[in-house]
C-alpha positions as CSV (number, residue, x, y, z in Angstrom):
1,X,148.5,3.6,164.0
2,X,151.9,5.0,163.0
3,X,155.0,2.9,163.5
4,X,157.0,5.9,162.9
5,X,157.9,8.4,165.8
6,X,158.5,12.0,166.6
7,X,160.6,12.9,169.9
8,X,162.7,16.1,169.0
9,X,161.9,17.0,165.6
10,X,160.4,15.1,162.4
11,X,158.3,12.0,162.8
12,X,159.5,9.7,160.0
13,X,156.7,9.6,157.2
14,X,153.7,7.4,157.1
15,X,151.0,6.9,154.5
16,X,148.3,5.5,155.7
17,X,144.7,4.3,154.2
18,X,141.8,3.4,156.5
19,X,137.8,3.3,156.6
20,X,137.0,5.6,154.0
21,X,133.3,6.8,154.3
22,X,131.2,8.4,151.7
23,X,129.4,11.3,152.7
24,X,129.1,15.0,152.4
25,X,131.7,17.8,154.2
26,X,131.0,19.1,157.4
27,X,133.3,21.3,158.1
28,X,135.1,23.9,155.9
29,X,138.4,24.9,155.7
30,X,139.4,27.8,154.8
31,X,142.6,29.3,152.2
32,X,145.6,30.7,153.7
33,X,148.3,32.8,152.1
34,X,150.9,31.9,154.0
35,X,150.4,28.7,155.9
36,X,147.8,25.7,155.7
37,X,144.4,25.2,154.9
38,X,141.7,22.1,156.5
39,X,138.7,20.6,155.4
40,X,136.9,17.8,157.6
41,X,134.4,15.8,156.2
42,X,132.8,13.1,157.9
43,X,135.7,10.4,156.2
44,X,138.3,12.7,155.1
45,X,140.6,15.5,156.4
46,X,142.9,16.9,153.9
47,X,144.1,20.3,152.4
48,X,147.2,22.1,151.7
49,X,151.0,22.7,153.4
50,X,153.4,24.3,151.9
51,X,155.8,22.3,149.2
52,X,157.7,19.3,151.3
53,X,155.9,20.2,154.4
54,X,155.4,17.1,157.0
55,X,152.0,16.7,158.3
56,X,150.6,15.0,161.0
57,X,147.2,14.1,162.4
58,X,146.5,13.1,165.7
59,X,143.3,12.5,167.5
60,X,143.2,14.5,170.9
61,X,144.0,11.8,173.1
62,X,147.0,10.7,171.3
63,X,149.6,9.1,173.8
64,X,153.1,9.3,171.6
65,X,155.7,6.4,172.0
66,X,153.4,4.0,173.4
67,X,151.1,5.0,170.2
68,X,147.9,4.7,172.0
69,X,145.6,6.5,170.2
70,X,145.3,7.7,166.5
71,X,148.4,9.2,164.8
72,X,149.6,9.5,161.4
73,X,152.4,11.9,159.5
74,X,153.0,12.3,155.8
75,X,155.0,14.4,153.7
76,X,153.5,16.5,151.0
77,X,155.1,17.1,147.2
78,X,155.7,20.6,145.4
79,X,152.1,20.8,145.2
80,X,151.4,20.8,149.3
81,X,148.2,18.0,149.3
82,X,147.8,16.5,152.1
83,X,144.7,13.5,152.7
84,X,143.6,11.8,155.6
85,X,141.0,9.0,155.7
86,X,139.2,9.2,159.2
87,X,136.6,7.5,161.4
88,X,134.6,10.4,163.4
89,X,136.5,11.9,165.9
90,X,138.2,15.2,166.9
91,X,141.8,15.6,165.9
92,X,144.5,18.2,165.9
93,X,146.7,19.1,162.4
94,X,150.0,19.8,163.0
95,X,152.1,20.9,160.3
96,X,156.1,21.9,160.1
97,X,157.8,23.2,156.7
98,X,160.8,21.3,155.0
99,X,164.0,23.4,157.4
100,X,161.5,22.7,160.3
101,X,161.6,26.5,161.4
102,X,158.3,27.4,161.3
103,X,155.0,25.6,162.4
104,X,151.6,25.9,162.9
105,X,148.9,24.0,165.0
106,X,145.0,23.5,164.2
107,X,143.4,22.0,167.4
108,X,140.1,19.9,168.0
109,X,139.6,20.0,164.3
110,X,135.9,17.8,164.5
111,X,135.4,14.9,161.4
112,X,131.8,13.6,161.6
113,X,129.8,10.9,160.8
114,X,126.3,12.9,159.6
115,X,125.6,15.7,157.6
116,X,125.0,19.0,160.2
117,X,122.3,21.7,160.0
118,X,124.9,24.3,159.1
119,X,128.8,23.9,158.6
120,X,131.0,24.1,161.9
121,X,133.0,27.2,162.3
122,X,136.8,26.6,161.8
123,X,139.8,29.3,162.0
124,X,139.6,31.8,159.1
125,X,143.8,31.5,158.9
126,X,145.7,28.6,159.7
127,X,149.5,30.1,159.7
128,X,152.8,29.1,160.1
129,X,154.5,30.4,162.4
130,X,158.7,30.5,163.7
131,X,158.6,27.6,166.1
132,X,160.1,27.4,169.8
133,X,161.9,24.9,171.8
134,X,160.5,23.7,175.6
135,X,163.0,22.5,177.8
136,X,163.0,21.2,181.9
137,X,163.2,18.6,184.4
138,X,161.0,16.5,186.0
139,X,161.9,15.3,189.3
140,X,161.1,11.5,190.0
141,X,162.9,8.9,192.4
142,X,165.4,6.9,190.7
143,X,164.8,4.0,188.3
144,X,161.1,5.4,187.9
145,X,160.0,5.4,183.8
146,X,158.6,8.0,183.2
147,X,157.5,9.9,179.7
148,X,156.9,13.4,179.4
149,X,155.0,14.3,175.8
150,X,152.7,17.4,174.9
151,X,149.1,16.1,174.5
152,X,147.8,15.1,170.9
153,X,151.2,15.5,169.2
154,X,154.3,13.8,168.4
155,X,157.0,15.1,171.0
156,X,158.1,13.2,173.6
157,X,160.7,11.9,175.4
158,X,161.1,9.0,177.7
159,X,163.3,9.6,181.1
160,X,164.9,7.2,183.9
161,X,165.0,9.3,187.1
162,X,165.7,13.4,187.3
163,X,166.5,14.0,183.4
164,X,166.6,17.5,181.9
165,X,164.4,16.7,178.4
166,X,164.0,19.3,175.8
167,X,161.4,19.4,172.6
168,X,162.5,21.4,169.6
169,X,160.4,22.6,166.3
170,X,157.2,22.9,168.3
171,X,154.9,25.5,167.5
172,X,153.9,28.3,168.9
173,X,151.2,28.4,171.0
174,X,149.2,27.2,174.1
175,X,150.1,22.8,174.9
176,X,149.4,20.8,177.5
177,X,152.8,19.0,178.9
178,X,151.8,15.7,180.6
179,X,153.9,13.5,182.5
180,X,153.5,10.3,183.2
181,X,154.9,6.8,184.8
182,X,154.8,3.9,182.6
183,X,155.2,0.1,184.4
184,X,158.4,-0.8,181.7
185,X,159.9,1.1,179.2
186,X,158.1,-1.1,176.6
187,X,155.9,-0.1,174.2
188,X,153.4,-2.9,173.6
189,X,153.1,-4.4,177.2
190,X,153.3,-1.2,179.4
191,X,150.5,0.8,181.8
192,X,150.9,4.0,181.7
193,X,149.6,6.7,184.4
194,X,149.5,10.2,183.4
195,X,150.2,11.8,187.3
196,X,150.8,15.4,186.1
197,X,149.3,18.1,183.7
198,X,151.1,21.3,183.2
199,X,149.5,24.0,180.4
200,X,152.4,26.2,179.5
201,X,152.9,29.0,176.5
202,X,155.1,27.8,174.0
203,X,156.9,31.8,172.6
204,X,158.6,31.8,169.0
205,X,162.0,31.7,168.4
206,X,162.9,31.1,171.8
207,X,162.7,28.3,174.7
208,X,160.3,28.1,177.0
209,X,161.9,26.9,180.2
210,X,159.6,25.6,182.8
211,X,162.6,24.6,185.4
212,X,161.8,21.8,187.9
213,X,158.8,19.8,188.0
214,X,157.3,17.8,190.8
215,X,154.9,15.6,190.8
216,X,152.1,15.1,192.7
């Protein structure tokens, strides 16, 4: 898992190299003109970004800050290749361009272990597009730890009591924004409980402001 992390804007960049099986693609990804492109195999999930893109992979249960789960980022050259090594799983790609002003978001992207009857239908464009920003509170008694994060990605932040939070360079598009209590603030040795689920619609170019939460 990555020691780097991603709370407002750019997770700091992390190779990584893990189980790599040997076996034939399952599902295809397909070119874009103006964004990114995916193929999943049953070991590998890789294609293209544009030049000095940051790209991150994250399986769909991915917990940020208390990095439970499977996350990685990396930063691709002029040429915009990008390579994974995966067990099976489902993942999401998320992938933000160098000024971090636009961004795009391929969800439950499926690596397997076996070679299927026929390939797995993926997107036919993966694009880029301006990001937004979500902001809000979440109303909790005082002293209470408690992070807010949208669901298999990097952003999160981690609030003591009623704090406003607000994510920035997230793409556009449907999230899930979960909150939850954690026992300490720690990252190793803390529970966490996820008490609240809230999907919201995340508009380019401007903020998505979901006012006051409560929770449950």
């Amino acid at each position: 898992m990555t020691t780097g992390k991603f709370a407002l804007t750019v997770l700091p960049i992390v190779l990584i190299s893990i189980l790599q099986y040997s076996c034939t693609p399952c599902v295809s990804g397909v070119e874009t003109t103006n964004g990114f492109t995916v193929v999943a195999t049953c070991g590998t999930i890789e294609g293209t970004a544009p030049p000095y893109a940051q790209v991150f992979l994250f399986d769909t249960a991915y917990i940020p800050y208390l990095d439970r789960g499977f996350g990685f980022g990396t930063s691709v050259d002029i040429d915009g290749v990008y390579n994974f090594s995966v067990v099976p799983g489902t993942y999401n790609i998320l992938v933000i361009d160098r000024e971090g002003s636009q961004a795009g978001l391929l969800q439950k992207t499926v690596a397997s272990d076996t070679f299927p009857d026929k390939e797995t239908e993926v997107p036919k464009k993966n694009l880029l597009a301006e990001t937004g920003a979500v902001s809000g509170t979440v109303a909790v008694e005082s002293g209470t730890t408690l992070l807010v994060y949208l669901a298999g990605t990097c952003y999160y932040r981690l609030l003591t009591g009623t704090t406003p939070f607000t994510f920035s360079s997230v793409p556009s598009g449907p999230a899930l924004l979960c909150c939850a209590i954690l026992s300490t603030g720690e990252r190793v040795s803390s529970t966490v409980e996820v008490v609240k689920n809230l999907p919201i619609e995340v508009t380019p170019g401007s903020v998505t402001k979901i006012g006051t939460v409560t929770l449950d």
